[in-house]
C-alpha positions in Angstrom: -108.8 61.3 46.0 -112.4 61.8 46.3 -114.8 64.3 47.5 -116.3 62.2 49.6 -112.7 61.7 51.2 -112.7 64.8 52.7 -115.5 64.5 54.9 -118.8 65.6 55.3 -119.9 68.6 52.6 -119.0 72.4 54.5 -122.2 74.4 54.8 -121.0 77.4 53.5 -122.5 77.8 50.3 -125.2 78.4 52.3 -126.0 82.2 52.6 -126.3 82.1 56.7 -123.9 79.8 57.3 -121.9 81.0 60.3 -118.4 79.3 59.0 -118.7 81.8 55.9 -117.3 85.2 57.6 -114.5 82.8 59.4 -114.2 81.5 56.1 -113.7 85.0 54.9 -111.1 86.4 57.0 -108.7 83.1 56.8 -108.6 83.5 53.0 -108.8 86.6 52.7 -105.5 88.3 50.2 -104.0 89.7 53.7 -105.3 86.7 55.8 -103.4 84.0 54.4 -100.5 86.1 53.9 -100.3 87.0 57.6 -101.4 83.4 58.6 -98.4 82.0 56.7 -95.9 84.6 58.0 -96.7 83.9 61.0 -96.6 79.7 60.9 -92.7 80.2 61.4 -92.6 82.7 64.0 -93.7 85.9 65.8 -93.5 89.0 64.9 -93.7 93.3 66.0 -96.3 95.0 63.1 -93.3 96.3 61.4 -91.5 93.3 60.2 -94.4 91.6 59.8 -95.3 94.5 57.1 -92.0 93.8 55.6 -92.4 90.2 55.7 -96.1 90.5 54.0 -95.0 92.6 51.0 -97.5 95.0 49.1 -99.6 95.5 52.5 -100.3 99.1 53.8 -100.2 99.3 57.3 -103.6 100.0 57.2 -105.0 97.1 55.7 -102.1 94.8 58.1 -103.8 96.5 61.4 -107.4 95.5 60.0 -106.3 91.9 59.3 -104.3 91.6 62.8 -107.7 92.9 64.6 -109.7 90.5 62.6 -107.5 87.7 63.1 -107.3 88.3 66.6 -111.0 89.0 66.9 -111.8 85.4 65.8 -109.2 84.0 67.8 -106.1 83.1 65.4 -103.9 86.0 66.4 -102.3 87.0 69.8 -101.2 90.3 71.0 -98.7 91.0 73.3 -98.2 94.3 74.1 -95.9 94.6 76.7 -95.4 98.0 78.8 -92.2 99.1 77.8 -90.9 102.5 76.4 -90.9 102.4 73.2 -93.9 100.3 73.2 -93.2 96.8 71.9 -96.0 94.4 70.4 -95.6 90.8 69.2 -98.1 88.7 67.1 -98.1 84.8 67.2 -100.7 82.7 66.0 -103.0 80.9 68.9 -103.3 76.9 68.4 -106.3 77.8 66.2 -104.6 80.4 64.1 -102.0 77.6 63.9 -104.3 75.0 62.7 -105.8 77.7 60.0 -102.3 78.5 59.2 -101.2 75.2 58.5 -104.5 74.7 55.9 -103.6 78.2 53.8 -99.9 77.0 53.9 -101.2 73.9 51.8 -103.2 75.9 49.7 -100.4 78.6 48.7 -98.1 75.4 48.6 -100.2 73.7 45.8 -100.9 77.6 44.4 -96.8 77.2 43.8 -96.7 74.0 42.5 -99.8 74.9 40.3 -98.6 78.4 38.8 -97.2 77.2 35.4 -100.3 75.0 35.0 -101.8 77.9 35.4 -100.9 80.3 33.2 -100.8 77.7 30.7 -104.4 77.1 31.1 -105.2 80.8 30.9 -103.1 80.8 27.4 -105.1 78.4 26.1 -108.5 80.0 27.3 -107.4 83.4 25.6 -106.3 81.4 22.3 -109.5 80.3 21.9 -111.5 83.2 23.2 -109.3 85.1 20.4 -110.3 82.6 17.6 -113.8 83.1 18.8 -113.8 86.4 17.9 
């Protein structure tokens, strides 16, 4: 495939570009976990903190206010005792959700690749020396 495949060039290398904050949160380590979490279904903060493991529930309710700030999350918080709230993606968070899932597909595929490539860099780093 080539570059020019993919469409036009994104503008995000530039240092205004307004895509590069949106860009920011949807990659984000906690971002793309929560994105891809939620691809499959909804879910109340806690088991969406078991489901994204190694996140404090700190960092998990600044991504979820961030995601739903730019419009990829939804809250529901319905008015019941104990007080329940649901996350789901919106059809934008679904479309974002649907481009990290690729990415941490091809990060799975990739992995041994990957490591074997960083063996090799610090086998001849080592030599170097």
């Amino acid at each position: 495939m080539n570059v020019s495949d993919l469409g036009p060039r994104p503008t995000v290398n530039q240092p205004l570009c307004p895509a590069r904050p949106v860009l920011e949160h949807v990659t984000s380590r906690w971002g793309v976990l929560v994105l891809i979490a939620l691809v499959e279904r909804s879910y109340r903060f806690s088991e969406l903190r078991r489901e994204v493991g190694g996140v404090s529930e700190k960092m998990l309710a600044q991504t979820l206010q961030t995601l739903e700030r730019d419009g990829f999350v939804h809250r529901d918080a319905k008015p019941v005792i104990p007080p329940r709230v649901d996350y789901t993606l919106t059809p934008l968070g679904r479309e974002a959700a649907e481009q990290v899932w690729a990415l941490a597909c091809w990060a799975d595929r990739s992995v041994e690749a990957v490591h074997a490539a960083r063996a090799a860099y610090d086998e001849r780093r080592a030599r170097a020396s």
